[in-house]
C-alpha positions as CSV (number, residue, x, y, z in Angstrom):
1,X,8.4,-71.7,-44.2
2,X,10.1,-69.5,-47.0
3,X,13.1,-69.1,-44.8
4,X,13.9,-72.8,-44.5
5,X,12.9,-73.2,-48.1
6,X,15.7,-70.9,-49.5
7,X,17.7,-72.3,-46.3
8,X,17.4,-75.7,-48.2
9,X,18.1,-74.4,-51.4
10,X,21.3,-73.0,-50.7
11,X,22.3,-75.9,-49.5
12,X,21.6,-78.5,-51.6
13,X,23.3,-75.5,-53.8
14,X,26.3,-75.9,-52.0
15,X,26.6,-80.1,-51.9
16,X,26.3,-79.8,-55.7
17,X,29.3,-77.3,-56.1
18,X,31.1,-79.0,-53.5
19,X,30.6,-82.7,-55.6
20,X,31.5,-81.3,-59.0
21,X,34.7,-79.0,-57.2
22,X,35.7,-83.1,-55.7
23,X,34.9,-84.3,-59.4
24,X,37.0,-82.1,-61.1
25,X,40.2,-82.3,-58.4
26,X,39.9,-86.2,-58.7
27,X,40.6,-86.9,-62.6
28,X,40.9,-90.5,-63.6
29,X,43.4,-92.2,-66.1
30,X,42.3,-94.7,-68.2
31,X,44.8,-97.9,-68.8
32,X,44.5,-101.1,-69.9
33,X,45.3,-104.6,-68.8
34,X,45.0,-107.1,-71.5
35,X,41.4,-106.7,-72.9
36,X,39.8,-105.3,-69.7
37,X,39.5,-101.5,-69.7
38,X,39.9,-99.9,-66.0
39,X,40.2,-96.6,-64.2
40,X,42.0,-95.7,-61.5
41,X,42.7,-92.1,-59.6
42,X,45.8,-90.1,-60.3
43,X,48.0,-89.3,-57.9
44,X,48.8,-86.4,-60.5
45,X,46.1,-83.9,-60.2
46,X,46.3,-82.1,-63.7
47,X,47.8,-83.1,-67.1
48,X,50.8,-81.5,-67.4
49,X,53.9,-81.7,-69.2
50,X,57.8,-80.4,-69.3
51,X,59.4,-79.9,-71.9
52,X,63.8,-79.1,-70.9
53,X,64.9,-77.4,-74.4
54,X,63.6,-75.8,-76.6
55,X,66.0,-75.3,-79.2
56,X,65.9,-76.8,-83.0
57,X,64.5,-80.5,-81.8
58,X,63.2,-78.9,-78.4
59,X,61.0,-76.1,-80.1
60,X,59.6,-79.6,-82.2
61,X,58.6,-80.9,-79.6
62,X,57.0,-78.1,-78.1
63,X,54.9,-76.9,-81.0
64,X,54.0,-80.6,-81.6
65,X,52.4,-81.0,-77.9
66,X,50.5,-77.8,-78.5
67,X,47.9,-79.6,-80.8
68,X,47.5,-82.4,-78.0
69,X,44.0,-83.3,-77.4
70,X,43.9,-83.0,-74.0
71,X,44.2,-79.6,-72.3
72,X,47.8,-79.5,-70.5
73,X,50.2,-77.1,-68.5
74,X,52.9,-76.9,-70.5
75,X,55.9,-76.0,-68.6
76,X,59.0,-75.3,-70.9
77,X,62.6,-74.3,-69.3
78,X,65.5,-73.3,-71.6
79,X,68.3,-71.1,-70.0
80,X,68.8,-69.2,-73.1
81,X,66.3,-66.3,-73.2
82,X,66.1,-66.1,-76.8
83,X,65.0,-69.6,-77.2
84,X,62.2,-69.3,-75.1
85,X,61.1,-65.9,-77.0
86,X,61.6,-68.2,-80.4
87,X,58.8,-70.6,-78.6
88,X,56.9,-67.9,-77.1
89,X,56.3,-66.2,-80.8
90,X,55.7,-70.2,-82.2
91,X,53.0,-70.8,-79.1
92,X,51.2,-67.2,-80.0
93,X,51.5,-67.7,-83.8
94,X,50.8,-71.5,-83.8
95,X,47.0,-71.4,-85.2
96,X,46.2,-75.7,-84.7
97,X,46.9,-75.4,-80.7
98,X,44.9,-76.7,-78.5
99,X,43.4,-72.9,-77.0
100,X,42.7,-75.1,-72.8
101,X,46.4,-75.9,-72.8
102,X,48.8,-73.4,-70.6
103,X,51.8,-72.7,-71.3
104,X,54.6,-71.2,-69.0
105,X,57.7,-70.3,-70.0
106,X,61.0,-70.3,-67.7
107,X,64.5,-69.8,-67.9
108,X,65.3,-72.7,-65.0
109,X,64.3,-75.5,-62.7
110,X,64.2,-73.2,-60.0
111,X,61.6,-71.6,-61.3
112,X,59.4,-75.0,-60.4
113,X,58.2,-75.7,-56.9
114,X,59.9,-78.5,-55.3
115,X,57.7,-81.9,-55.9
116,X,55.9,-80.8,-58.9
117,X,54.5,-83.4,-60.4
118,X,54.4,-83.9,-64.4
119,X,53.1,-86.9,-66.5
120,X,55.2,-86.5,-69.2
121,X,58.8,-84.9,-69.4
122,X,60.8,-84.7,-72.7
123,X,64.7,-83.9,-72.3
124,X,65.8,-82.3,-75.4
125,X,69.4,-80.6,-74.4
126,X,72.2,-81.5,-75.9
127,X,73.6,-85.1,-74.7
128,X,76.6,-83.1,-73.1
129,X,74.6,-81.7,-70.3
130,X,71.4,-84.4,-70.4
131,X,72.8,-86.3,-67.4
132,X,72.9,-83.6,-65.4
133,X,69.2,-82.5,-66.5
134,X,67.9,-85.5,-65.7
135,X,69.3,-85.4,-62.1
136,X,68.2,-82.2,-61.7
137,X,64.8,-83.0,-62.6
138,X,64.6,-85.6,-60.6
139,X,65.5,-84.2,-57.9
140,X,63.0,-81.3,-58.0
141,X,60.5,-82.8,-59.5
142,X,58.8,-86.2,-59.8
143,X,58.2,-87.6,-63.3
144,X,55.1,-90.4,-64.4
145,X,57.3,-90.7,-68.1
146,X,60.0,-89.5,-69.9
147,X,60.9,-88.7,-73.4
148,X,65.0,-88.6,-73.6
149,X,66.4,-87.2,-77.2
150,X,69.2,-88.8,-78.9
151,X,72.4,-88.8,-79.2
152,X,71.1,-90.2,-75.8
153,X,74.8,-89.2,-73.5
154,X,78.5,-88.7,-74.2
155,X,80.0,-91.4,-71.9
156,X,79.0,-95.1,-71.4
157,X,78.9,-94.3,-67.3
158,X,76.2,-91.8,-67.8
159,X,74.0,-94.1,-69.7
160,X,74.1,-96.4,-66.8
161,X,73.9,-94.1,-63.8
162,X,71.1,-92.4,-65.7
163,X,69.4,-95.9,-65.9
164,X,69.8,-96.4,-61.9
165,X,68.4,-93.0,-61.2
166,X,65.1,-93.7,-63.5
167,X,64.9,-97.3,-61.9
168,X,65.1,-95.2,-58.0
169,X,62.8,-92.7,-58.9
170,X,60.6,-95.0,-61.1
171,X,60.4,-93.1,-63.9
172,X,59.5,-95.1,-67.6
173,X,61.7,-93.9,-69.8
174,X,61.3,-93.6,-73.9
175,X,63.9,-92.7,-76.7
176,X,63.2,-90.9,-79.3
177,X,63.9,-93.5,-81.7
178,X,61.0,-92.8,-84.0
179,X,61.3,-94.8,-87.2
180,X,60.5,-97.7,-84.6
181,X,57.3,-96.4,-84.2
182,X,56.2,-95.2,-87.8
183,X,53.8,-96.7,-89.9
184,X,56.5,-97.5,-91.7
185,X,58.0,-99.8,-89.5
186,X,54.7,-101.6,-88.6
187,X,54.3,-102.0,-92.3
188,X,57.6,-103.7,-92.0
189,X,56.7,-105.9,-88.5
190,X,53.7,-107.1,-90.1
191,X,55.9,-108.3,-93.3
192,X,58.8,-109.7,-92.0
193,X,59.7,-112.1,-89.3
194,X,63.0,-112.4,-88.2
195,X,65.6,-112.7,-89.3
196,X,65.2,-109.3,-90.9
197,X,68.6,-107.5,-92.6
198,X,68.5,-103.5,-93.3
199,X,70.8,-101.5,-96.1
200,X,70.5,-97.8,-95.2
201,X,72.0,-95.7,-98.1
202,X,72.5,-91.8,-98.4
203,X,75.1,-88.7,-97.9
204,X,75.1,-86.2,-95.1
205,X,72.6,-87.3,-93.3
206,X,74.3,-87.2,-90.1
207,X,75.7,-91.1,-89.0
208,X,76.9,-90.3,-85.5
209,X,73.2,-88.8,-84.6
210,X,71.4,-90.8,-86.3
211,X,72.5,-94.5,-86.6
212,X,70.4,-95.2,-83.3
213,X,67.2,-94.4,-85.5
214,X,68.1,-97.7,-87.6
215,X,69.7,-99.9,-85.3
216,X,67.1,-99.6,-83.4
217,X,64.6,-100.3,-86.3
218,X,66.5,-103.2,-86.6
219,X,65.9,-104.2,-83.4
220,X,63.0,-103.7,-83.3
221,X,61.9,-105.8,-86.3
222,X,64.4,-109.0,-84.6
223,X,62.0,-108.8,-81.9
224,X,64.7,-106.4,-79.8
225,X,67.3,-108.6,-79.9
226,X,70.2,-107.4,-77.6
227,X,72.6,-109.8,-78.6
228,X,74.2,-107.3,-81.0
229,X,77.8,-106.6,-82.4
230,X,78.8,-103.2,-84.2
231,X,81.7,-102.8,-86.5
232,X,82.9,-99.3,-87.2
233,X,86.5,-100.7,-89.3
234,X,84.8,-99.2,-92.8
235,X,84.1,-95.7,-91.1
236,X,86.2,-92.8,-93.0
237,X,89.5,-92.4,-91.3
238,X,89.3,-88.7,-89.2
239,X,86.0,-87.0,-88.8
240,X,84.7,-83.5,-89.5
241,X,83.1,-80.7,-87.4
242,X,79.4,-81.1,-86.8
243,X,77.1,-78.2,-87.4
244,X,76.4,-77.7,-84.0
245,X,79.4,-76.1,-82.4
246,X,81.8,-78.3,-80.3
247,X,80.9,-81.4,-81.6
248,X,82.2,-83.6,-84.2
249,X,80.6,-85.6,-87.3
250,X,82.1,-89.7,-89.2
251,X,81.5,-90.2,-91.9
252,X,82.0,-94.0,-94.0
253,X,79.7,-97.5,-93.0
254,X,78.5,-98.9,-89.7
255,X,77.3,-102.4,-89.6
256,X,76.0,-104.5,-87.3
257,X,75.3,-108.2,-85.9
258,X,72.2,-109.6,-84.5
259,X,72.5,-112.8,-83.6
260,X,68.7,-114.8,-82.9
261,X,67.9,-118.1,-82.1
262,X,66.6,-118.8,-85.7
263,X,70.2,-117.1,-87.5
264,X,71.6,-113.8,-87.8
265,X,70.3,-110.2,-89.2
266,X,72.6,-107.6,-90.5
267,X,72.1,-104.0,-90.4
268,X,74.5,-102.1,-92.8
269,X,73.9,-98.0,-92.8
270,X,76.7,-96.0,-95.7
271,X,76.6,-92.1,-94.9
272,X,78.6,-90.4,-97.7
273,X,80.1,-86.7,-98.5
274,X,78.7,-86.5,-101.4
275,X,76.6,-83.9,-103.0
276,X,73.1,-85.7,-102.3
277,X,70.6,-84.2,-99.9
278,X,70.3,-85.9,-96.3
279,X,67.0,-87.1,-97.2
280,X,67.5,-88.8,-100.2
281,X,68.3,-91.8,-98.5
282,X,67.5,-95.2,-99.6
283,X,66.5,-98.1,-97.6
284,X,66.4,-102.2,-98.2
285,X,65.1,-104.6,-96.1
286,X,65.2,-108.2,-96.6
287,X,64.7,-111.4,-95.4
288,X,64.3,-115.3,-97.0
289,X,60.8,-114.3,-97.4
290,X,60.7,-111.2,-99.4
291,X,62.5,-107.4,-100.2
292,X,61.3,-103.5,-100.1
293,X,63.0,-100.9,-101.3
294,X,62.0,-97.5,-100.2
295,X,62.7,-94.0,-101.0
296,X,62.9,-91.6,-98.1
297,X,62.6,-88.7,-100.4
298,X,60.2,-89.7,-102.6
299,X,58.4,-92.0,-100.0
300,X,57.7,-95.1,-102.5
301,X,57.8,-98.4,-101.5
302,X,58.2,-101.4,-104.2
303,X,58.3,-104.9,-102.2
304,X,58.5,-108.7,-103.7
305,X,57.5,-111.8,-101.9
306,X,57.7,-115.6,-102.2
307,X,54.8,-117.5,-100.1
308,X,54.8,-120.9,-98.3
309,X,53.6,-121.9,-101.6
310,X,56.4,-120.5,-103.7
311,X,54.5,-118.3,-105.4
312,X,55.4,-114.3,-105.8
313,X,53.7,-111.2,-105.4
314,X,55.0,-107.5,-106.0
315,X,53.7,-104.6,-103.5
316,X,53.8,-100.8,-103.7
317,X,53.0,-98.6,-101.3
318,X,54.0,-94.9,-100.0
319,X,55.8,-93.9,-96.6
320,X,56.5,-90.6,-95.9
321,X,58.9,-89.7,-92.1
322,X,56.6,-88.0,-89.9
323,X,58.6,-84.8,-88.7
324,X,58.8,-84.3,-85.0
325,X,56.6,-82.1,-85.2
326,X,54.1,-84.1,-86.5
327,X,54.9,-87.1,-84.5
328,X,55.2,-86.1,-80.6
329,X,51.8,-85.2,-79.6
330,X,50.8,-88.3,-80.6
331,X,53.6,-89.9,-78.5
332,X,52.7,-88.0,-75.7
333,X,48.8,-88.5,-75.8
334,X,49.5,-92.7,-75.9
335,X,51.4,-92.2,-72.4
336,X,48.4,-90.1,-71.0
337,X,45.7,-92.6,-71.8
338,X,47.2,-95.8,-72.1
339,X,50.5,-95.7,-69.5
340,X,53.1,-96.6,-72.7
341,X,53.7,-95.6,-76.7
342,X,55.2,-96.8,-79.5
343,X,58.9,-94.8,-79.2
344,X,61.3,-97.6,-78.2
345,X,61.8,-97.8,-74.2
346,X,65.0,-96.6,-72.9
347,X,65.8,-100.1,-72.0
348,X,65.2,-101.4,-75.0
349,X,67.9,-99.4,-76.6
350,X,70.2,-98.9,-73.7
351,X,72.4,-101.8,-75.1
352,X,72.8,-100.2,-78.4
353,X,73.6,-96.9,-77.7
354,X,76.4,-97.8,-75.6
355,X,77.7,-99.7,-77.9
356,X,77.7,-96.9,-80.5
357,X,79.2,-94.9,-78.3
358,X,81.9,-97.2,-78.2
359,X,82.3,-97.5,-81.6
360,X,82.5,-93.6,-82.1
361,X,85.0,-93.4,-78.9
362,X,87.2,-95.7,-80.5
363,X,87.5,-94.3,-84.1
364,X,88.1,-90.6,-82.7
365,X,90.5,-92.2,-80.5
366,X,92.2,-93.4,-83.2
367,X,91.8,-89.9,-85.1
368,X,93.4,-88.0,-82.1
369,X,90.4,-86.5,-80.9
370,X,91.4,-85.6,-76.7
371,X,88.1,-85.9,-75.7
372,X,87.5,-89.1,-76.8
373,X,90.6,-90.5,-75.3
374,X,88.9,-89.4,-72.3
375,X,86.0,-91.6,-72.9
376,X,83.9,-88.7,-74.3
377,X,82.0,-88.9,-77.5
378,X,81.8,-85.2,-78.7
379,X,78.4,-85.9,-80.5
380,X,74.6,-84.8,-80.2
């Protein structure tokens, strides 16, 4: 009797390990679909994430996804050996980081069994090699989402073969875009309807980079109107070296066209040499309704507007621009639980960077730059 006793112990022992060994290889994501909440099994057995890059923007995003709330294998490939020591002295240093997360650090793809599977990749090389990345990660590897830095690519064929690829392999893809997605810019959605015009104003804060950030705003506040013309005939004759070695930096005004079924929305952005810091920028938006005025550096807002019944009211408020750092995690951990996040999609954008690009192609052109008469745009 005391035999089949401890016979029956053991194994209703080992149906209980087995059951919470099945549990635990069998996590569900939650998603939703309109106001139902529903689960469904992962084909991806573990959170994990790659991060491609880890230099200046890269190591941003890297130290940002260390605080994500969900414990996650971090996977992080940089070829250069003394970024990856730069992150591996951030990861041991960083005090906020979530202490379940793993974290491996490699010098290359092959380094990555073939058909790993990651929910979340962010590409943050610079846009000279990210086509290629972004083949080879596809190829190796299979991807749930993708975050893709900007300057997004160098050549209007590599945004649309990159589009193919992530349409093949199925891949949603996000820009990081992410004054679309600050509380800044939902300040602004819930404001303003469209037609909505934007005055970006400031020196050295880096036009060719960064002029997808606000076009993309404006966008994104005309309801993602793709119907969109650019005009680069103000831009400063010539250009100037960029920081970053090898590439190039214009300087002068970029405008832009939106044209909507209600009228138009103009999107002016002025990037000086003057003396003024790159984030003392000032911003005005606008519409028949109402106008802000905000202060990137001082992060007041002062805004008037005129109701249906004609009568006005002042606002003020404060913004301040999450830093990447900041900003990512949070990104990352709207993917993983609800399938999608507030960074603008790649397709949503795909229009305008291209026709940036153009814009830039055809002023270096004009300035002599060889590259560019070979249809590259030497920025990043």
């Amino acid at each position: 009797m005391y035999r089949m006793k401890t016979k029956l112990y053991y194994a209703i022992v080992a149906l209980v390990v087995v059951y919470i060994l099945y549990r635990l290889l069998q996590p569900a994501d939650v998603w939703k679909n309109g106001d139902q909440s529903r689960t469904h099994e992962s084909e991806f057995p573990r959170r994990s994430i790659l991060i491609i890059g880890v230099g200046n923007i890269g190591l941003r995003h890297f130290q940002s996804v260390l605080e994500l709330e969900d414990a996650a294998d971090i996977t992080v490939v940089d070829p250069s050996g003394s970024a990856l020591k730069v992150a591996l002295e951030l990861y041991e240093t960083k005090s906020s980081k979530n202490i379940h997360s793993r974290v491996f650090f490699i010098p290359s793809l092959n380094g990555i069994a073939m058909g790993t599977k990651f929910d979340v990749g962010i590409i943050a090389t610079t846009s000279s090699v990210r086509r290629i990345v972004i083949e080879d990660v596809l190829m190796c590897c299979k991807l749930r989402y993708v975050i893709l830095e900007k300057v997004l690519f160098q050549t209007t064929e590599d945004h649309r073969e990159v589009r193919k690829l992530l349409q093949k392999h199925d891949v949603t893809a996000y820009v990081n875009a992410l004054w679309s997605s600050i509380p800044l810019a939902k300040y602004l959605k819930e404001k303003f309807k469209p037609p909505v015009n934007i005055l970006v104003q400031g020196s050295n804060w880096g036009l060719c980079c960064n002029a997808l950030h606000f076009f993309a705003l404006a966008a994104f506040l005309n309801d993602w109107s793709t119907d969109l013309s650019i005009d680069g005939t103000l831009l400063i004759p010539g250009y100037q070296p960029a920081k970053r070695q090898g590439y190039v930096e214009i300087f002068g005004e970029l405008s832009g066209k939106f044209k909507l079924p209600n009228g138009e929305a103009n999107i002016r952005t002025e990037c000086g040499q003057g003396d003024t810091a790159p984030d003392d920028r000032v911003f005005v938006v606008w519409n028949e309704k109402g106008e802000i005025a905000w202060s990137q550096k001082t992060g007041l807002l002062r805004g008037s507007f005129t109701n249906e019944k004609y009568s006005k009211s002042s606002e003020s408020e404060t913004f301040t621009l999450p830093m990447v750092s900041e900003w990512t995690h949070l990104m990352v951990f709207q993917l993983l639980t609800t399938g999608e996040c507030d960074l603008p999609l790649y397709e949503d954008v795909f229009e305008i960077s291209i026709k940036l690009t153009e814009v830039f192609l055809s002023h270096l052109s004009e300035a002599g730059n060889e590259a560019a008469r070979e249809g590259v745009c030497l920025i990043t």
